[in-house]
N, C-alpha and C positions, 0 to 999 in steps of 0.2 A: 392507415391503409390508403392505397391510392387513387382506388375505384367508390370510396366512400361518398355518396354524394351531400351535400350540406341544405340547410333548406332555403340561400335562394339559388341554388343549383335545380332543387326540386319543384321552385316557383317557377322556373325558366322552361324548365322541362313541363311542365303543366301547361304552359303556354305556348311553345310549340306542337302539344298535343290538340291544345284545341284549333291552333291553323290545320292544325293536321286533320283534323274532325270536319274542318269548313271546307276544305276540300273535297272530301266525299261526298260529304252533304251535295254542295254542289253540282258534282258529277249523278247522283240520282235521283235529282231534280231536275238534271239539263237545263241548269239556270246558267247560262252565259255569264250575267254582268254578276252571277259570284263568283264562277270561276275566276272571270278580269280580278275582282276583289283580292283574291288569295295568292296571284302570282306577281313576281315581280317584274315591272315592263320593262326588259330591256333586251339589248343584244346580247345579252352572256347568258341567257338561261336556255334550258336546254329541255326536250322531254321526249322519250321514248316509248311510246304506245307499243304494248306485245304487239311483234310482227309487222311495226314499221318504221320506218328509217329515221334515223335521227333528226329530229326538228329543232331548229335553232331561232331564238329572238320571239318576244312577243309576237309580231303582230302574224305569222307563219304557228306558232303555238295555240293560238286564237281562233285559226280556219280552221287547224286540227278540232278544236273541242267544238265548232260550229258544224264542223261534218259529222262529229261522233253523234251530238245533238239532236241532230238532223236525221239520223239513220231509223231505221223502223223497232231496233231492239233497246228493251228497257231496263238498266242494269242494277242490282241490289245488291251491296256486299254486308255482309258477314266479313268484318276483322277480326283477325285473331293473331296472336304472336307477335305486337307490336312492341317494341322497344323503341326511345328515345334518348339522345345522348343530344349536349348543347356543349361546345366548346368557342368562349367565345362569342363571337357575335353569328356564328356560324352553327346549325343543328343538324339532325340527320333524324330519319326516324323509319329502321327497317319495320314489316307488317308480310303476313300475308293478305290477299283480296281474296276473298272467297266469293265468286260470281256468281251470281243465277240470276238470269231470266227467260222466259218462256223458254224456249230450247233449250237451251247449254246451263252448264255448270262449271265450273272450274277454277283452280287458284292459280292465283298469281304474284310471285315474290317480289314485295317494292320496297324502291327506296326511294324516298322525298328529301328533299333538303333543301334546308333555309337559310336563308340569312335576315339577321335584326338590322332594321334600318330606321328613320322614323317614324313610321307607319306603323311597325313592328313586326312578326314574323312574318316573310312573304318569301313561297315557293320558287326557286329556281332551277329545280331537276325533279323532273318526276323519272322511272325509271323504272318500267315492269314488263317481267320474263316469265313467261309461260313454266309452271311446275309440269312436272311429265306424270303419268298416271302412275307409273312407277322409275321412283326414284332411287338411289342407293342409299344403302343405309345411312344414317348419321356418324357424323366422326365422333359424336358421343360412345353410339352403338358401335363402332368401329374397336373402340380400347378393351371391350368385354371380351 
């Protein structure tokens, strides 16, 4: 079968989960020099914060997380629905973010993805879009 994964397929994928983990981490700690740690520095990565406009390259990527940082609210996620896929030297790993702090709540659909270099997995698209309080059904729930 084609989707069978083997186990260092599952060693890889384990290992992009846990960049995947250092990233959050990161992000609710407002620790800068781990964020720097988990991305990769160059001009081809990209990241899209719900609700603003595409950011291109390290060091424009970097202000972004300096500003979110910086800002007065303190963010907690609750992951849930994470799947990870490694192809190559290339991974991806959809999730929802499940948000809270003091005011707000809310999820939000991501996708991250890597690439293996020597360093080893390092973030070059972050990518998250606001869930709607209500959504349409699932194309699961769609077939019944």
């Amino acid at each position: 079968m084609a989707d069978e994964v083997n186990d260092d397929q599952k060693s890889e994928i384990q290992a992009v989960l846990r960049a995947n983990q250092a990233f959050y981490r990161a992000h609710e700690q407002r620790d800068l020099e781990a964020m720097s740690a988990v991305w990769e520095h160059s001009a081809t990565i990209s990241c899209i914060h719900p609700g603003w406009p595409i950011v291109r390259g390290w060091p424009a990527i970097r202000e972004t997380w300096r500003r979110i940082f910086a800002g007065p609210g303190r963010s907690q996620f609750i992951i849930t629905n994470v799947m990870g896929s490694v192809r190559g030297s290339t991974a991806w790993v959809t999730l929802d973010e499940n948000m809270m702090d003091r005011a707000n709540t809310g999820t939000i659909a991501a996708t991250n993805v890597f690439v293996r270099n020597a360093d080893g997995w390092k973030l070059t698209l972050h990518h998250g879009s606001p869930v709607a309080a209500r959504h349409p059904k699932s194309l699961a729930d769609q077939d019944e």
